[in-house]
Structures are given as C-alpha cells and as structure tokens.
C-alpha positions as CSV (number, residue, x, y, z in Angstrom):
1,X,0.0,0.0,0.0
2,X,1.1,3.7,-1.1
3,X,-0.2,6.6,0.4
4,X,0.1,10.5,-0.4
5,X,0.3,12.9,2.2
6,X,-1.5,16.1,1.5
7,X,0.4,18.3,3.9
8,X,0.4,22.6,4.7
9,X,3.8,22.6,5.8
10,X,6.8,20.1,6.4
11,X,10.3,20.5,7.5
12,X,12.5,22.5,7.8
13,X,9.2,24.5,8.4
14,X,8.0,24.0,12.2
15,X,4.6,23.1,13.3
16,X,2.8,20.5,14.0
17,X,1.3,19.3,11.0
18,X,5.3,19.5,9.7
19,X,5.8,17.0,13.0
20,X,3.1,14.6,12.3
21,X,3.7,14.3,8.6
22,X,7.4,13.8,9.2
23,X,6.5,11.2,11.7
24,X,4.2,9.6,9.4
25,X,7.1,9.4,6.6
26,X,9.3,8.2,8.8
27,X,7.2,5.4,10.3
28,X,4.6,4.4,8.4
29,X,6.8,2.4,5.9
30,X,7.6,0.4,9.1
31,X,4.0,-1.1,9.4
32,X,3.6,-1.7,5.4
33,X,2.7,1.8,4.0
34,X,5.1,3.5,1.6
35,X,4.5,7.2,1.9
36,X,5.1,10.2,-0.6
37,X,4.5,13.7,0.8
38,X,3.2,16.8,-1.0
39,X,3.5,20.4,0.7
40,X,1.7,23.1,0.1
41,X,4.9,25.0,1.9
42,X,6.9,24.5,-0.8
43,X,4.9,27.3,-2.7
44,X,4.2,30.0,-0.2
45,X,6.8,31.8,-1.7
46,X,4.3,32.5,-5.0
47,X,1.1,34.5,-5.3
48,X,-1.9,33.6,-3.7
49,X,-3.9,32.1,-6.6
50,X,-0.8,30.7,-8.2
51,X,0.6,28.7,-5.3
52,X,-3.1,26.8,-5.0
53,X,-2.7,26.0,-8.7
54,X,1.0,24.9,-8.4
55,X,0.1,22.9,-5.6
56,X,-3.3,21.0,-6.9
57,X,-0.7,20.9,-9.5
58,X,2.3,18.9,-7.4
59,X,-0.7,16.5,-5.3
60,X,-2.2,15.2,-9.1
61,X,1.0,14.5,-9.8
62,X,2.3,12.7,-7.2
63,X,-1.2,10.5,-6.4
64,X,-1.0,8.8,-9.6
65,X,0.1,6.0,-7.9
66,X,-1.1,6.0,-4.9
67,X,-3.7,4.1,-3.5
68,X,-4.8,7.1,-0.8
69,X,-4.4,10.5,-0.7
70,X,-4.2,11.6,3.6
71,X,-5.1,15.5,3.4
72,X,-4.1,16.9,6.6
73,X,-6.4,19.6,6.6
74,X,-10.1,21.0,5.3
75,X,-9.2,23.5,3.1
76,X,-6.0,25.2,1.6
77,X,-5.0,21.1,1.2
78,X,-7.7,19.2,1.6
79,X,-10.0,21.2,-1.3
80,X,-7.3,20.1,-4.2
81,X,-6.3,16.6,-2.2
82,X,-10.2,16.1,-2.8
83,X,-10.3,17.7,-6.3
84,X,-7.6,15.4,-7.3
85,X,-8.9,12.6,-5.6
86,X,-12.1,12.7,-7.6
87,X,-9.9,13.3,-11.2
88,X,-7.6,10.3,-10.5
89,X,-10.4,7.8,-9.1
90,X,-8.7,7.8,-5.5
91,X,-9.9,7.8,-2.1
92,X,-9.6,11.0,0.2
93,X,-9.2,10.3,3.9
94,X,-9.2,13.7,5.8
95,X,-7.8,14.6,9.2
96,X,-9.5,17.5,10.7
97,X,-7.8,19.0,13.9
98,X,-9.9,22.3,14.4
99,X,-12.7,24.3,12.2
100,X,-10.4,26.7,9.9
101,X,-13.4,28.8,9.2
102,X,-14.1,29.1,12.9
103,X,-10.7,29.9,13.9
104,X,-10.6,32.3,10.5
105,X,-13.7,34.1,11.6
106,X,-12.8,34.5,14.8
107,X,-9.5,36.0,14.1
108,X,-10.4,37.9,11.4
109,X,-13.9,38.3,10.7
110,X,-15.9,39.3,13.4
111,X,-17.0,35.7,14.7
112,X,-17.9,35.8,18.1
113,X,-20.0,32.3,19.1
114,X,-17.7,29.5,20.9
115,X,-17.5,26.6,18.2
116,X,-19.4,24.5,19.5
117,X,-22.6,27.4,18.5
118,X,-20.8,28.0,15.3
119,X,-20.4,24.3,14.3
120,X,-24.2,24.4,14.1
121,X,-25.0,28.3,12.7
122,X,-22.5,30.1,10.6
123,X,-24.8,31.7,8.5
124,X,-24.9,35.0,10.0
125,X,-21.4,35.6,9.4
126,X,-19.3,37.4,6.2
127,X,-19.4,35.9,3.2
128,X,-15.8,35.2,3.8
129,X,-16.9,32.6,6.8
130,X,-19.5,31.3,5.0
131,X,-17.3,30.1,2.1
132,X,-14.8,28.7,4.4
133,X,-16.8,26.6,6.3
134,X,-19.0,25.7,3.0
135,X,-15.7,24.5,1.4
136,X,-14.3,22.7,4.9
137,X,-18.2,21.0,4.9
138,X,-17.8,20.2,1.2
139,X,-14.4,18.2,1.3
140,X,-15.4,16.5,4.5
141,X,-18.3,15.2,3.0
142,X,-16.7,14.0,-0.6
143,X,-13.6,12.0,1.3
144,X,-13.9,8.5,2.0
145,X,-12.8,8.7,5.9
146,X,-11.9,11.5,8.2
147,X,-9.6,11.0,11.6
148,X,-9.6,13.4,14.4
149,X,-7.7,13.7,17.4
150,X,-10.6,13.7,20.0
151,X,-14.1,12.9,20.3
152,X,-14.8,16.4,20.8
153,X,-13.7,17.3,17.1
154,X,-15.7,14.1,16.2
155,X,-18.6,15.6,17.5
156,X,-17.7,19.1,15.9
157,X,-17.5,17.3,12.8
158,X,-21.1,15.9,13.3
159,X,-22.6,19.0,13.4
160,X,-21.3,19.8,10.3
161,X,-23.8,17.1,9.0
162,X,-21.2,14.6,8.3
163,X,-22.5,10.4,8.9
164,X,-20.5,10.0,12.1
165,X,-19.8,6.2,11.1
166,X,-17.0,7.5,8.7
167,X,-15.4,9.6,11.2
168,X,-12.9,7.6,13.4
169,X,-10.8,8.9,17.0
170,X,-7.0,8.4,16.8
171,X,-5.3,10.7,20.0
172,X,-2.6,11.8,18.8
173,X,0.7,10.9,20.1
174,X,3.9,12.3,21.0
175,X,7.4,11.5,21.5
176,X,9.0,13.3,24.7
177,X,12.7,14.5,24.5
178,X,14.5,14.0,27.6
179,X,15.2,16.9,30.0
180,X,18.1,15.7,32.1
181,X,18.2,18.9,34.7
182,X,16.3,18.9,37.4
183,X,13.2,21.7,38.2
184,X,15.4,23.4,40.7
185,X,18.6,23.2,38.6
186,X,16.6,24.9,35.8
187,X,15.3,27.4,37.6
188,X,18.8,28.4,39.1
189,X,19.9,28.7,35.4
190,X,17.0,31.1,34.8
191,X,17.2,33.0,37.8
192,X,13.5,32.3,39.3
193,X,13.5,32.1,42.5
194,X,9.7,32.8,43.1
195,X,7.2,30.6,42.1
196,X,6.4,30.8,38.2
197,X,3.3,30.0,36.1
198,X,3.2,29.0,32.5
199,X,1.5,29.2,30.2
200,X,1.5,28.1,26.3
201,X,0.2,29.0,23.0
202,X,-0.5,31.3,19.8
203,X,-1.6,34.7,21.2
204,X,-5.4,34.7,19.9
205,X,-8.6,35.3,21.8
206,X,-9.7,32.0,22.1
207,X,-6.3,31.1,23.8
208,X,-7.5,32.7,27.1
209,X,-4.1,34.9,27.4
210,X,-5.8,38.3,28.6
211,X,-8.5,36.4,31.7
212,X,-5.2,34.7,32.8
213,X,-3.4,37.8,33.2
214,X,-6.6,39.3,34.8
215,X,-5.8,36.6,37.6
216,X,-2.5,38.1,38.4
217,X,-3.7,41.1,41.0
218,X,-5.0,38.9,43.3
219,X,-2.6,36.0,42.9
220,X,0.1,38.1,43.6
221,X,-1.5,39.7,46.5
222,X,-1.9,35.9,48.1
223,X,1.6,34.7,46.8
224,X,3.6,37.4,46.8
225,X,6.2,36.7,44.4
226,X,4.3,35.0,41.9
227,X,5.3,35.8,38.5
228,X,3.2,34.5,35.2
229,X,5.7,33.5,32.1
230,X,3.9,33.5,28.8
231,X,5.3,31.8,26.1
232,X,4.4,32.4,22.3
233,X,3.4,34.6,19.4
234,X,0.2,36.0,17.9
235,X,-1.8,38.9,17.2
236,X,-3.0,39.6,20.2
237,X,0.3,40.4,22.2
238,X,0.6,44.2,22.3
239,X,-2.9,44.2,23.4
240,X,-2.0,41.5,26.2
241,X,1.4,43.9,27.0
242,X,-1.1,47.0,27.2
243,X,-3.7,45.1,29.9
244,X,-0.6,43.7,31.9
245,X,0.6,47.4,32.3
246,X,-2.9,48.9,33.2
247,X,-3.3,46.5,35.7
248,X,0.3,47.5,36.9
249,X,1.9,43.9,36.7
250,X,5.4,45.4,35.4
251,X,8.0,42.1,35.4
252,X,4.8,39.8,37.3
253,X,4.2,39.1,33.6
254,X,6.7,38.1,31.6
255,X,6.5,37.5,27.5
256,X,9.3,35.4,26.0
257,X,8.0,35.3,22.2
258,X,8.0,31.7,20.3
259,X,11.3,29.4,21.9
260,X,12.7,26.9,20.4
261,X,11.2,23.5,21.9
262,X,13.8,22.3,24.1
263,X,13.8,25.5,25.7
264,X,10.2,25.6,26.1
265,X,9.8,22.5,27.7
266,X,12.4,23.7,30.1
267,X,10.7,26.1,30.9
268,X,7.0,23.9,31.8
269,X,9.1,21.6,33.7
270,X,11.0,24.3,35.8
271,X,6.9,26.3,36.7
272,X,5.0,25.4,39.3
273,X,1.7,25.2,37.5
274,X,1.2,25.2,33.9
275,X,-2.5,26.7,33.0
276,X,-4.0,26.4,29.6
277,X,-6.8,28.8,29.9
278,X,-8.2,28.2,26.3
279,X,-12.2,28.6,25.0
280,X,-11.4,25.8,22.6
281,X,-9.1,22.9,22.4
282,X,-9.7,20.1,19.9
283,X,-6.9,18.2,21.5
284,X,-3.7,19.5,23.4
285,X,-0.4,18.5,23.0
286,X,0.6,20.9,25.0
287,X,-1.1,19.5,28.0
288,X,0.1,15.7,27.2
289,X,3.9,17.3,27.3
290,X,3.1,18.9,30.5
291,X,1.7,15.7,31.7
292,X,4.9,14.0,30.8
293,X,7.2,16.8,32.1
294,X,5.8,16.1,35.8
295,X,4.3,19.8,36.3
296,X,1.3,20.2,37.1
297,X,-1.9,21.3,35.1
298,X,-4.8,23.8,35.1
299,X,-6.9,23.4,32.2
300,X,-10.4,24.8,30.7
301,X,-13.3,21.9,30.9
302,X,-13.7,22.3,26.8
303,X,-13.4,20.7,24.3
304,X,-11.0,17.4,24.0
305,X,-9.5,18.6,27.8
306,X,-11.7,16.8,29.4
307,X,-10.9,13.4,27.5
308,X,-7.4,14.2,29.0
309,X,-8.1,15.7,32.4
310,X,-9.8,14.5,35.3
311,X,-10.6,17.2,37.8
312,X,-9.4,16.5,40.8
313,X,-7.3,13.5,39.9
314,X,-4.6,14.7,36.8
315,X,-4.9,18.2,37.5
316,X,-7.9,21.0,37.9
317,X,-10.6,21.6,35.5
318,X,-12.3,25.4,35.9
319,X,-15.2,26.7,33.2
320,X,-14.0,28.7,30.6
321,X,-14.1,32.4,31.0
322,X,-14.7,32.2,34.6
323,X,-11.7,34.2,36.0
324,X,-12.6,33.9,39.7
325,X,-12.9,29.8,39.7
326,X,-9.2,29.9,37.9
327,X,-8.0,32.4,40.3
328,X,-8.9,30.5,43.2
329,X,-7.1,27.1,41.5
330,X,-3.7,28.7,40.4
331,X,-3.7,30.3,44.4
332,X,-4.7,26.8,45.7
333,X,-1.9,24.8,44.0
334,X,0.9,27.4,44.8
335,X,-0.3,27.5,48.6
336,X,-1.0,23.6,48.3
337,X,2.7,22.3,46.9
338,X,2.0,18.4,48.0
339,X,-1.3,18.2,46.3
340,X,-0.1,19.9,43.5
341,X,3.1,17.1,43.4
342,X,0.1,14.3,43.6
343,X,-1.6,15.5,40.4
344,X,1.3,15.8,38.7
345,X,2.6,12.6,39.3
346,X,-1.0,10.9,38.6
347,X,-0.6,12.7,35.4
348,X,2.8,11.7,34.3
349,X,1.5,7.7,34.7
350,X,-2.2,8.9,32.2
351,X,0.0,9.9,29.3
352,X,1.8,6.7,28.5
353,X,-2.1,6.4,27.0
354,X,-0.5,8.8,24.5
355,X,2.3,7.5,22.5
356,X,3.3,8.2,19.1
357,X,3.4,4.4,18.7
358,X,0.1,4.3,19.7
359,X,-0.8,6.8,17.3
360,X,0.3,5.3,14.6
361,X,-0.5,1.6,14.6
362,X,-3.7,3.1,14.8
363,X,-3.6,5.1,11.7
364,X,-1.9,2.3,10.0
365,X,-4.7,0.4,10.9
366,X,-7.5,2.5,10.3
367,X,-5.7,3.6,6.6
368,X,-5.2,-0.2,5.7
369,X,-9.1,-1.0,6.6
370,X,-10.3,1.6,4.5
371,X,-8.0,1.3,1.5
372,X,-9.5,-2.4,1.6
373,X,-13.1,-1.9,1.9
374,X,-13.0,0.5,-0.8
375,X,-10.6,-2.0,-2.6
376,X,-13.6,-4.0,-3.1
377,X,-15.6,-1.4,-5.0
C-alpha cells in the first residue's frame, strides 16, 4: 500500500502538521505503508492564486500511484487533495484538527460564538466565513474517511452534518525528548526564584491569554512573588502587554515570544503550575507534554481537555471564561505544593495512554481498513 500525504507545511518548516507528517514518513513504511509527501509550503513563496494552482498541480502528480491520498487539513490542502482525488479515481481520507473557518472568523472576521454554537450556525457571518466553512463541509463530506484527534472534534465534525460512522478517533501521540536537569537546577539557570506560572500558545482570543493575566492582582496579592511567564506569538500580544501594564503587573508578567522547543519544555518543567486557559481545544499536545514533564496542570473543561483531564485526579478543570474559579485554583496549587506534586505525578503515569506508537498503529490500521473496503468497490 502507497499513500500521499496532502500536507500545509513540512520540515524544515515547524509546526505541528510538519511534525506529524514527518512522523508519518518516517514510520509508516515500518507497518507496510510507503509514503510520498506533497507540501503546500513548498509554494508559499508565489502568489496567492498561483501557489493553490501549483500545488493541486504537485498533489495530481504525485497521487497517480497511490492508493490514498491523507489531506491533513479541510481546506488550503484538503480542497485540491479532494479535487484530485475525484480526477484520479482515489480515495480522500481527511484529518481535521480544528474548524479553519471558525478559527478564520474569529480571528479575522468578526465571529464571536464559541464553536461548539458556530459548528451548528455560521450563517450570520461574512461571506468570507460562509465560504470557508462551505468549502471545509464540502471536502469532509466528498472523502472516504476523516480522523480526528478527539471525540470532541468528532462531534464538531457531526454537526457539520457529516455520517458519524465515517469519522474515526486516533489521540494523537507524541514523543518526549528528555530533559536531564532537574526543576530546581533549571530554575537556578533562569534565575526564578519565586514561584512561576506558564503558560503556552499562539496569542489569539480564544487562547484565554488576557482572563489569565486578569488573575494576576490577586494572585500576587496571596503569593507574593508569583510571576506568570507566557510563552508564544500571535496577534494579540501588544494588546495583552497593554492590559498587563494597566493592571500594573510590570515584570509579574513576563512575554518570551515563540522558543525553540527544548527551551520551552524547560521552561513547563521548571513552573510550578502550567495553565491552559483556552475557549477551545480540539486536542492538546501541550497539555500531554506537560503531563509528561511532571508539572502540574490547570486546564479549561472544553473541548478534547476533558478526555485528558480529570478534575481532581490529573490536575484541575475550571469553566471557561470564569476568571474567579481559575484564580482561586492557580492560588490553591501554589499554597497547596504536596497536592499539587500528587496531580502531577498521577498525570505523568495517564499519558503513557499517549504515544506516538500508539498513534500510529492506529492510523496504520485505520488507513489499511479503509483502503481495503473500498478496494472492493
């Protein structure tokens, strides 16, 4: 069996599709699936209409002999993957991590509904929306099988009006480089020597960044000290640096920009608490790294968190947008070290659920089932 992968970006570019697909190149051949890999980053050097044309261009080619094309998204890949598809005779399997419209809309067309709302109604949106989420609904509906990370997307997915029996789950995986110094040796090296919160992520609404800083007054006030370190880029981050300073936080709240990863994860294992105050989350690696670097976790009940975290047991689950509930967690952790160790640890034994091994003998798996049944045609 040969399979294309329909990919946005691959390395040297960084991201995680550019992770997965690698991973899938790499190790799929291992469980009896040749792979060939088509980027759409190859062409984001050209014009905007000629880089989709080069590109539907590149995945026609190279699915002539292929038995499946694997898009790895709903729409900048997955509309020519399925266009393709359809010219060649192949089957489309999808992967759909998130709603692009959604996330589009919200960023930068007005969108305001959480996506669970929007999954259902879109249509009092911009035309722009609309025609995302009519071509995401489109390709989902003309491929053969789609794969999501969480039952939560599954469900998203749904909604669109999409037969859930061709929609599997496969977590995703991950594969945790070793960090050899110790919290306190880290910390040294960084010069903290007040207890830290982290937190991860692109620097967009739904991301929770500005409600997390809104906590800071008050944790500060009960753990003096405190300092809130978050790491990442975005369009949001001048407006995050203005409400820091109007709330007077000066160096409580630090911004380091994007880091490279082994820095990063220094930097989670060194906190005291790691908070991911997110809207949405279709499924976190961040929080399964966390898991696995031993510190502990605050997390939103949304989306696939709660198919990860147990409240009370992994780490602490507060409602979204309810600033008060995750004040009162991040200031019950740092006063309550020892129960703090006890979720951590419980969480470091929950993510060997989450391998990248896992992961893909269950791709491989679900690809070889579907490329036979539709063998058979």
């Amino acid at each position: 069996m040969k399979i294309l992968v329909a990919t946005g970006i691959y390395p040297p570019q960084i991201g995680g599709p550019a992770t997965y697909s690698k991973l899938l190149y790499d190790e799929l051949p291992k469980r009896g699936i040749d792979v060939e890999v088509a980027s759409f980053g190859d062409f984001l050097g050209k014009p905007k209409i000629v880089r989709h044309f080069l590109y539907f261009r590149e995945v026609l080619r190279k699915a002539a002999d292929v038995d499946l094309i694997y898009a790895q998204d709903p729409v900048s890949v997955g509309l020519p993957a399925l266009v393709a598809a359809q010219i060649l005779g192949k089957k489309l399997v999808l992967k759909v991590v998130g709603d692009y419209a959604w996330e589009q809309g919200t960023q930068r067309f007005g969108v305001t509904d959480r996506l669970d709302d929007f999954a259902r109604n879109h249509s009092q949106y911009r035309w722009q929306v609309r025609l995302l989420k009519r071509v995401e609904m489109y390709v989902a509906s003309g491929a053969a099988h789609i794969i999501t990370p969480s039952k939560y997307l599954k469900s998203i997915i749904v909604d669109w009006g999409i037969d859930p029996r061709k929609i599997s789950v496969v977590y995703n995986g991950f594969r945790m480089r070793h960090i050899h110094e110790t919290p306190s040796a880290i910390r040294r090296s960084l010069d903290w020597n007040s207890p830290i919160i982290v937190s991860v992520g692109r620097l967009v609404p739904w991301k929770g960044m500005k409600e997390l800083i809104e906590c800071m007054p008050a944790v500060v006030a009960s753990v003096p000290g405190t300092r809130l370190v978050i790491i990442g880029e975005g369009p949001e981050r001048q407006a995050l640096e203005r409400r820091r300073n109007e709330l007077g936080l000066g160096a409580s709240v630090l911004f380091t920009g994007r880091l490279d990863q082994e820095t990063l994860f220094k930097y989670v294992k060194a906190a005291d608490v790691f908070v991911l105050n997110t809207s949405y989350e279709g499924f976190s690696h961040q929080i399964i790294e966390t898991m696995a670097l031993g510190t502990t976790i605050i997390t939103t009940a949304v989306g696939g968190n709660i198919e990860i975290i147990r409240n009370g047991d992994n780490g602490v689950l507060v409602a979204p947008g309810a600033v008060q509930s995750l004040t009162e967690a991040i200031i019950g952790l740092l006063q309550e070290p020892e129960r703090a160790e006890n979720l951590a640890k419980q969480a470091k034994k929950d993510v060997a659920l989450f391998t990248d091994e896992i992961m893909l003998d269950k791709v491989a798996a679900e690809l070889g089932y579907i490329h036979a049944a539709h063998s058979h045609e």
